[in-house]
Structure formats: C-alpha cells, structure tokens
TORKOL-4160 file (C-alpha; in steps of 0.2 Angstrom, whole numbers, padded with zeros to 4 digits, m for minus):
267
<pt num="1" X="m0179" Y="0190" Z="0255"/>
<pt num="2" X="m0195" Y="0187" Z="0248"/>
<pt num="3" X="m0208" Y="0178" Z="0257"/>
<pt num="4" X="m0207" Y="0160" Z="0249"/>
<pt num="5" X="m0189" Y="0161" Z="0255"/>
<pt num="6" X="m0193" Y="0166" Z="0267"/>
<pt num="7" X="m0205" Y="0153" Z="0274"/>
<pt num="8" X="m0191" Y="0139" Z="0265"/>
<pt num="9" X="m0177" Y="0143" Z="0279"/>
<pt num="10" X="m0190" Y="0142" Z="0294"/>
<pt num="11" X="m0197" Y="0126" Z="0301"/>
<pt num="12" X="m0205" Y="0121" Z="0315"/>
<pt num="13" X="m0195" Y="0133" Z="0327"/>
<pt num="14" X="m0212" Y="0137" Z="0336"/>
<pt num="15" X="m0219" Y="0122" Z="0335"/>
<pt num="16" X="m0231" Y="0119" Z="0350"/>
<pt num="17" X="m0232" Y="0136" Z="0353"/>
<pt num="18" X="m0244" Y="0151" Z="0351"/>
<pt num="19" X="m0244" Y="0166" Z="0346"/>
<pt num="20" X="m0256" Y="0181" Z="0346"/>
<pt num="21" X="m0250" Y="0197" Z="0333"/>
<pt num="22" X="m0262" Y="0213" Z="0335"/>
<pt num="23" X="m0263" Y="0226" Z="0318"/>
<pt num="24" X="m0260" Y="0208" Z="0310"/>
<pt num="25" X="m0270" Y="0210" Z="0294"/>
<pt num="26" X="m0260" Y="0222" Z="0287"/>
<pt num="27" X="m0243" Y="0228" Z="0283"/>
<pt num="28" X="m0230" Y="0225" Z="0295"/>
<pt num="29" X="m0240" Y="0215" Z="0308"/>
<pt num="30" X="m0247" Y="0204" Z="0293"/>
<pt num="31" X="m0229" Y="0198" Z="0289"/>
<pt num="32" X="m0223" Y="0196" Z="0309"/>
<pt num="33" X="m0240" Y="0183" Z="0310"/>
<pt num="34" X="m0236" Y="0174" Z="0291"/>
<pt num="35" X="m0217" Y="0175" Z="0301"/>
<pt num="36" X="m0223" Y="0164" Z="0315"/>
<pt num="37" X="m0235" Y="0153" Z="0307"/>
<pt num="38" X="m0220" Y="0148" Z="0295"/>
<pt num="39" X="m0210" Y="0143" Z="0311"/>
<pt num="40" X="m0224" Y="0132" Z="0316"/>
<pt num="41" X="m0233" Y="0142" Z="0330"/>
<pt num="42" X="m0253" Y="0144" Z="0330"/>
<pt num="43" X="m0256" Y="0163" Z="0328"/>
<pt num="44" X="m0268" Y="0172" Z="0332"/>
<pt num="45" X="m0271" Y="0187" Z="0320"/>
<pt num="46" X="m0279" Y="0203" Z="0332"/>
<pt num="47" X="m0289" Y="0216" Z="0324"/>
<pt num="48" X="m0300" Y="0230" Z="0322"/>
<pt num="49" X="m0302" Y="0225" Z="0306"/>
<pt num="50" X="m0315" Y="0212" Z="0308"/>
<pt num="51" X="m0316" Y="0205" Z="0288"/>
<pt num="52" X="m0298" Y="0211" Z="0285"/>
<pt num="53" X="m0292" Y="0201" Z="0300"/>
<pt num="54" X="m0300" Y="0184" Z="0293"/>
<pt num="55" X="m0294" Y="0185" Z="0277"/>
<pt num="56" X="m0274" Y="0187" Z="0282"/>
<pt num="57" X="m0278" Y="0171" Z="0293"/>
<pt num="58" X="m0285" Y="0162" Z="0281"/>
<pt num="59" X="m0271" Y="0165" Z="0266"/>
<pt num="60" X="m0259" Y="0165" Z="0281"/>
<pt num="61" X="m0264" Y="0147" Z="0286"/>
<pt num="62" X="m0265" Y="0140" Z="0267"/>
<pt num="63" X="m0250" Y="0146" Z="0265"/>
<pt num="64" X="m0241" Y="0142" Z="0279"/>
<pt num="65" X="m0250" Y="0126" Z="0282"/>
<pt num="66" X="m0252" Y="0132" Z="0302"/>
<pt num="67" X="m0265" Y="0134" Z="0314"/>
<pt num="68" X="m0272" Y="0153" Z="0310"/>
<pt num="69" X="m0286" Y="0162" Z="0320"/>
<pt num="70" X="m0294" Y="0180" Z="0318"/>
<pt num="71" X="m0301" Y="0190" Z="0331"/>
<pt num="72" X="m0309" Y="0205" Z="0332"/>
<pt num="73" X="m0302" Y="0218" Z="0344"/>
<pt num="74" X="m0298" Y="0237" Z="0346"/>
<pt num="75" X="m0283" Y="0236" Z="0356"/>
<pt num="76" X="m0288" Y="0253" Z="0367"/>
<pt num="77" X="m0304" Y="0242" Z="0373"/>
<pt num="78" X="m0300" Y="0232" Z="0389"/>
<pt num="79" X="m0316" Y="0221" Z="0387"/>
<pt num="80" X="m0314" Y="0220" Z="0368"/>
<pt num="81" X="m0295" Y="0212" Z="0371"/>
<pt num="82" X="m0300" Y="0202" Z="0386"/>
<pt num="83" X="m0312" Y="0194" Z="0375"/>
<pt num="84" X="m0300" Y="0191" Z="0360"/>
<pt num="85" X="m0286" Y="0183" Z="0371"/>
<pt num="86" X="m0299" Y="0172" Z="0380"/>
<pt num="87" X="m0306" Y="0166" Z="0365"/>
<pt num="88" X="m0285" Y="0159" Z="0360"/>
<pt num="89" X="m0284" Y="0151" Z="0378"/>
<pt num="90" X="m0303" Y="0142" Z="0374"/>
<pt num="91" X="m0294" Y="0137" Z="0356"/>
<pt num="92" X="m0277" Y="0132" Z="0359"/>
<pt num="93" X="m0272" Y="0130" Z="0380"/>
<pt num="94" X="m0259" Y="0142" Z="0380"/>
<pt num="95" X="m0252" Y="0159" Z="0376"/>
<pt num="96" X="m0233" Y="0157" Z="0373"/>
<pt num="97" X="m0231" Y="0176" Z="0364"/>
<pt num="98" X="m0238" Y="0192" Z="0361"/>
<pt num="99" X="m0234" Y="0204" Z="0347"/>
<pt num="100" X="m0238" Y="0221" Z="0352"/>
<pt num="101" X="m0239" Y="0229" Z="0334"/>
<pt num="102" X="m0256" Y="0238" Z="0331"/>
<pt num="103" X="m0253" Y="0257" Z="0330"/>
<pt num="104" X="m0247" Y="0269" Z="0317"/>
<pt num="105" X="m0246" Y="0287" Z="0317"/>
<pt num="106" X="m0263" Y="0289" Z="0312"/>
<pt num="107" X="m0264" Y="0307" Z="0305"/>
<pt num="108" X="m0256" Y="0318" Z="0293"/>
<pt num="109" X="m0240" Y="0323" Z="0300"/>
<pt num="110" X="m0242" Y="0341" Z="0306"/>
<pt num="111" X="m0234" Y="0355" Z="0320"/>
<pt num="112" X="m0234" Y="0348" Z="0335"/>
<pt num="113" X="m0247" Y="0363" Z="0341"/>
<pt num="114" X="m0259" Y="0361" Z="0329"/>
<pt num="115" X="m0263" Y="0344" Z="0335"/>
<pt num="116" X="m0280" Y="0343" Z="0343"/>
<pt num="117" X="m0280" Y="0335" Z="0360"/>
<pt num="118" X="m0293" Y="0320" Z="0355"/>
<pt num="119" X="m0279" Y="0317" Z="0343"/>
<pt num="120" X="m0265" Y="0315" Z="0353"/>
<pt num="121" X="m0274" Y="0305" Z="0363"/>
<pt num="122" X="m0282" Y="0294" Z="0352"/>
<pt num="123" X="m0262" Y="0292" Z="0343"/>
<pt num="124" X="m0257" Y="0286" Z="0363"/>
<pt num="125" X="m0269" Y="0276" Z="0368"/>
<pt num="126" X="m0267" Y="0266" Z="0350"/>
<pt num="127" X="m0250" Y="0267" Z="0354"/>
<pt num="128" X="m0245" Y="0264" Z="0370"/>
<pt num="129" X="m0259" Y="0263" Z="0381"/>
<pt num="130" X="m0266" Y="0248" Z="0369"/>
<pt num="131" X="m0249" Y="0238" Z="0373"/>
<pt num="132" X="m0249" Y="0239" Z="0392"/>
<pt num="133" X="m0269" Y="0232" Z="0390"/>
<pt num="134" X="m0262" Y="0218" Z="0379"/>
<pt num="135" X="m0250" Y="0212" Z="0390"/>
<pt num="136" X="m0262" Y="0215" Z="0405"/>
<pt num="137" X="m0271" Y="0202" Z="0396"/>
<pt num="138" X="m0259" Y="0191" Z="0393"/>
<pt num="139" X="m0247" Y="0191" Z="0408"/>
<pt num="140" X="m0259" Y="0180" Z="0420"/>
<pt num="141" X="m0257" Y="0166" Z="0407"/>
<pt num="142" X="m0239" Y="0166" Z="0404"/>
<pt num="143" X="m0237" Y="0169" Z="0423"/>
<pt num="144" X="m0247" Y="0152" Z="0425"/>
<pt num="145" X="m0235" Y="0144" Z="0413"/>
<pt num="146" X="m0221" Y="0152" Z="0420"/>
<pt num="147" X="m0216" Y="0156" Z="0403"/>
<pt num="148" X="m0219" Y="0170" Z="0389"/>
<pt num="149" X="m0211" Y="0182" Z="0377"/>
<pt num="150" X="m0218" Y="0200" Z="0373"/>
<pt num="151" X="m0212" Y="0207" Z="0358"/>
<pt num="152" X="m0218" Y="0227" Z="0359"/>
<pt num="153" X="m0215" Y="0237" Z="0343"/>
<pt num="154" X="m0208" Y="0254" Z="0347"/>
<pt num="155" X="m0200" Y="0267" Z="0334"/>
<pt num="156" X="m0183" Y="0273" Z="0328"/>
<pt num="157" X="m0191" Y="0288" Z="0327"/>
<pt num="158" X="m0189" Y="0291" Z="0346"/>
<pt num="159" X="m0169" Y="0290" Z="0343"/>
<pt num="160" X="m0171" Y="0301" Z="0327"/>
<pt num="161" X="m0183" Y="0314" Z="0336"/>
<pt num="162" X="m0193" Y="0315" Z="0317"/>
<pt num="163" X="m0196" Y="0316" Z="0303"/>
<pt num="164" X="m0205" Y="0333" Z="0310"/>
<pt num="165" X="m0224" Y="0333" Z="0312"/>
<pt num="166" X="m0224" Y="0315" Z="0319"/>
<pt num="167" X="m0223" Y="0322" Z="0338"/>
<pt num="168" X="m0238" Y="0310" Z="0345"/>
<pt num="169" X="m0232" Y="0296" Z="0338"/>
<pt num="170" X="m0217" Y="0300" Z="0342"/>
<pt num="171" X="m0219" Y="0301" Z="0361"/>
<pt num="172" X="m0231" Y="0288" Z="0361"/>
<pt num="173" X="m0216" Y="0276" Z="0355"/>
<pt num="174" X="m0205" Y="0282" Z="0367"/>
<pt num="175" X="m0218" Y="0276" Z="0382"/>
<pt num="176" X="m0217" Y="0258" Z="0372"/>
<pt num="177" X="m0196" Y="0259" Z="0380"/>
<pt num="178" X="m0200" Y="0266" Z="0396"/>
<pt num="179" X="m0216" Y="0252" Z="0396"/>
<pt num="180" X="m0202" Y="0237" Z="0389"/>
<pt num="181" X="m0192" Y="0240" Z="0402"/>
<pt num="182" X="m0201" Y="0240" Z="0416"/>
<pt num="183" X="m0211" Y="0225" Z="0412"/>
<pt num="184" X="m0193" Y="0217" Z="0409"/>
<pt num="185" X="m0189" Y="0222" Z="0426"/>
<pt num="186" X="m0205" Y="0216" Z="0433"/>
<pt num="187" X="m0209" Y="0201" Z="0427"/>
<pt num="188" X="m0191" Y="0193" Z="0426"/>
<pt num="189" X="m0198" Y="0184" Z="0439"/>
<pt num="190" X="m0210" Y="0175" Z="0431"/>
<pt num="191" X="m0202" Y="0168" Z="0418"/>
<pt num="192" X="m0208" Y="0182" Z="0405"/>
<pt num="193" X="m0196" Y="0188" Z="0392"/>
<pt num="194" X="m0202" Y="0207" Z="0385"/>
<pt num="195" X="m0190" Y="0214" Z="0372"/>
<pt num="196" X="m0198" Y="0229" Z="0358"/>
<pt num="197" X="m0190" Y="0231" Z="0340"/>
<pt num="198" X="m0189" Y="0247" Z="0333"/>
<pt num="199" X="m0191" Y="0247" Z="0314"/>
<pt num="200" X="m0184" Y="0260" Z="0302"/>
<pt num="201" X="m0194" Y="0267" Z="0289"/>
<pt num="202" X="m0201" Y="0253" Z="0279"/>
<pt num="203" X="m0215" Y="0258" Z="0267"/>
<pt num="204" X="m0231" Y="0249" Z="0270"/>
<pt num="205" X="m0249" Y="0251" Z="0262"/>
<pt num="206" X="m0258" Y="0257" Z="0277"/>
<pt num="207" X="m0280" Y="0265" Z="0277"/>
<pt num="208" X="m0273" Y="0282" Z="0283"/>
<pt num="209" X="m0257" Y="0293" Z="0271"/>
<pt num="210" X="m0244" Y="0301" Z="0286"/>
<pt num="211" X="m0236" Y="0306" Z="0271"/>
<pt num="212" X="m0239" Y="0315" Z="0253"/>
<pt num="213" X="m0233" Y="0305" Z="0239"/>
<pt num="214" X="m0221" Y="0316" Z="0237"/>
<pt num="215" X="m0214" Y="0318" Z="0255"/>
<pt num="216" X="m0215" Y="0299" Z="0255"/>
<pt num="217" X="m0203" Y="0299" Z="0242"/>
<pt num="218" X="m0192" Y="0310" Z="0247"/>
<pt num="219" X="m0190" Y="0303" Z="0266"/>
<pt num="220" X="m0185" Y="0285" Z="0258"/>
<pt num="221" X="m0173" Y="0291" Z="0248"/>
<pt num="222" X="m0165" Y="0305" Z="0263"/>
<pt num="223" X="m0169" Y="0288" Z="0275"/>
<pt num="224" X="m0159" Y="0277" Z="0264"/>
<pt num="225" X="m0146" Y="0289" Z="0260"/>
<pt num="226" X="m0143" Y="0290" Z="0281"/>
<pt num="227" X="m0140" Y="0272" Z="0283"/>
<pt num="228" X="m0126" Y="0262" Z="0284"/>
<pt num="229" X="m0134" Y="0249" Z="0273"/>
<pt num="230" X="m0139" Y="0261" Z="0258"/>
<pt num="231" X="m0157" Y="0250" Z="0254"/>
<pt num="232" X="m0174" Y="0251" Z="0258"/>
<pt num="233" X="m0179" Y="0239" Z="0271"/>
<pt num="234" X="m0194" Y="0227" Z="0267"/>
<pt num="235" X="m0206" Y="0217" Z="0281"/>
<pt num="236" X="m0196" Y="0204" Z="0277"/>
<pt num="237" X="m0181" Y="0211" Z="0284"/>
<pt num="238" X="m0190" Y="0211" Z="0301"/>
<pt num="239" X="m0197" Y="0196" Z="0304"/>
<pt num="240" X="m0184" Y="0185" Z="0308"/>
<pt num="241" X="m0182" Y="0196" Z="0323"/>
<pt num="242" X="m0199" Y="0194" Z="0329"/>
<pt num="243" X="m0195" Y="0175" Z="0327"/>
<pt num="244" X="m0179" Y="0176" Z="0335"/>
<pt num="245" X="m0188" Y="0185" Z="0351"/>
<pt num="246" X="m0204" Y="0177" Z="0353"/>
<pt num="247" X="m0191" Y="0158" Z="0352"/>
<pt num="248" X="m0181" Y="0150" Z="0365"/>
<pt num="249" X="m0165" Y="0155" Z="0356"/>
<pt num="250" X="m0168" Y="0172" Z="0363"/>
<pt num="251" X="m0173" Y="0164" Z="0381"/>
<pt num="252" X="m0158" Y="0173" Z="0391"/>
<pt num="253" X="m0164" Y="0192" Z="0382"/>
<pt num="254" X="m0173" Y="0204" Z="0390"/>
<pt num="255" X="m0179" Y="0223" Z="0391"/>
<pt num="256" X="m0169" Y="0226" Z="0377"/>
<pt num="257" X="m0175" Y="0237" Z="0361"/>
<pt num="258" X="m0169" Y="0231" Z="0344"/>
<pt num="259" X="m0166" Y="0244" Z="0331"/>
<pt num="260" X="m0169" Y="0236" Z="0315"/>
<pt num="261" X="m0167" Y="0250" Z="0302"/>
<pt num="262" X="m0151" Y="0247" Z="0291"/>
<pt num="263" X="m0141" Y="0257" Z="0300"/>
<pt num="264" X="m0151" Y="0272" Z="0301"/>
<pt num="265" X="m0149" Y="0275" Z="0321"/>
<pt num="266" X="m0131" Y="0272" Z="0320"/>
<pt num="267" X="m0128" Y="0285" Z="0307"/>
C-alpha cells in the first residue's frame, strides 16, 4: 500500500483528537504520525532530533492537510518529556493518544557479553524506561479526561529470541510487554486503553547500521522466507494498526500485543 493510498482510504477517523508519536521523524514512527494526521487527528511529532522533527511535521501537515507540531525531546529525560507534552496540552486542550515508538537497537549486533554496561543501559532506558516516562507524562491528562489510548512498540524479536547479537534490545522489548500489561491492568480504570504492536522485520533507514549490508540482506530474505505471507513488510503495513488502536473502534481492547510481522511468530 503506498502512502497516497494510503492517506485516500482514511478520513477523519480521529478527528478532534490528538496525538503525540515519539521517534516520529523517522522511519517507522514517521509513517505511524503521517498515519494519524491522515485520519484527522493533530499530532504531535516527538524527538530528539530537533531539525529532523520539524521537517516530518511540516511535509506531514502539507501533506495531510492536519494539525502537525514538532517537539524536541529525548525520551530518557523526565524534564525534557514533561516539557514537550505540556507544550501539546498549551496547543491543542487534550491528549487523546500516545505512541511509544522512539527506540532502536542502537549498536551493532554483537555477543551478549561483549556489550558494555553503559550500553545496555543506554539501549534500556531508550527502550523501556523512556515509554513508562511518556506515559507517566501523559496518564494525568487522559485520567482527567477519563479517556486515552497507549500504543507501546515492543518487538517480535522477544517471541523469536534473535536474530543473535540483538540481546539488549531484545530484553528491553520484552519490559515493553510486561510494562503493556500492567498499565492495562492499572489504568482500566480510568478509562485508558494501552495495547503494544510488535512489528516484524521491516527495513528502515535509521543514523546507526545494527546490521552489515550483507547480514541485512540475508536476514530479509531467511525473515521473509519464515513467514507465512512470503513478502517484505513496509511501514505501511503497520499503520493501520496504530489507527485502529489509538481509535474508538478499538475502545473495548486492552493489554494486548499485536504481532504484526506476516506471519513470522506464527511460523
């Protein structure tokens, strides 16, 4: 599905509501936010990457003809996200949902013991630790509203257990379930829906190779060759889910994790 069609069958699902993506300048988080704005919700594009960050909002907004805003924020930084999600409540009244997306592996994949422990860290607190400081952000807003949808981004590489040399990340995605769950459990309450997608492998440009060219290669095609559907996923393929779950259609759905690799778990 490319993008144009993309935007063609979605309109004004999420109108009236709004929307915060963190890691959304880029790859994957870039498509949920231009996912969103074309189902009519304001989004609000979170970032480390200050200048990176303003330019997705401002092609995402021509685009999509929506409300987008650009924040600058590294998700690890309490003060730094506390900032950014009071600048969307100054803005637009309201947060309706939060996507948890910023993370990535990181570093080069490696042997789990020849990771430092200022790495492991770093690839935790990017993470994990980052989505449970978003939300505590967030939740006091949607509690007020008595409404709210989290969307957390885990991995199916936690169901896989690889590819090898991925063991921080890894773990750290596997926190995301435990972290999905029990905000499901906690805040059901409240009115506050949190559900996590866990993508297959789905190439992406990101600043830092995990991969050599070569190993890249080679893990799409073993990855495609494992799934039931036999083709490489696209960000595309993902963001109708994001929709779905950050939408009322998806109101009576919680603490679930939503595999959304072509079959590649199930193989």
């Amino acid at each position: 599905m490319t993008a144009a069609s993309t935007e063609a069958t979605v309109r004004g699902e999420l109108a009236g509501r709004v929307a915060i993506v963190t890691g959304g300048a880029q790859g994957l988080g870039r498509a949920y936010a231009a996912r969103l704005a074309a189902a009519g919700a304001a989004v609000a594009v979170v970032d480390v990457a200050g200048a990176a960050a303003r330019d997705a909002a401002a092609e995402i907004g021509e685009r999509t003809g929506a409300e987008v805003g650009a924040h600058v924020a590294d998700v690890t930084d309490e003060a730094q996200v506390a900032a950014a999600v009071e600048a969307v409540v100054q803005r637009w009244g309201r947060i309706d949902a939060l996507v948890n997306n910023a993370g990535g592996a990181l570093f080069p994949t490696a042997p789990f013991d020849t990771f430092s422990r200022a790495d492991w860290d770093r690839v935790l607190a990017v993470n994990l630790t980052g989505q449970w400081v978003c939300a505590v952000a967030v939740v006091p807003h949607m509690r007020a509203a008595g409404y709210g949808k989290i969307v957390n981004v885990t991995s199916t590489t936690v169901a896989k257990g690889g590819p090898v040399g991925l063991t921080p990340y890894t773990a750290a995605k596997a926190g995301v379930i435990g972290l999905t769950r029990a905000l499901a459990r906690e805040l059901g309450p409240d009115g506050i829906r949190v559900n996590a997608i866990a993508p297959g492998y789905i190439p992406v440009a990101t600043p830092k190779d995990v991969h050599t060219p070569a190993a890249a290669q080679a893990l799409r095609e073993r990855v495609v060759a494992e799934q039931c559907l036999p083709v490489l996923g696209t960000p595309d393929d993902l963001g109708p889910v994001v929709e779905f779950l950050c939408s009322a259609d998806s109101d009576f759905l919680t603490g679930q994790v939503l595999n959304i690799d072509g079959g590649w778990v199930h193989s």
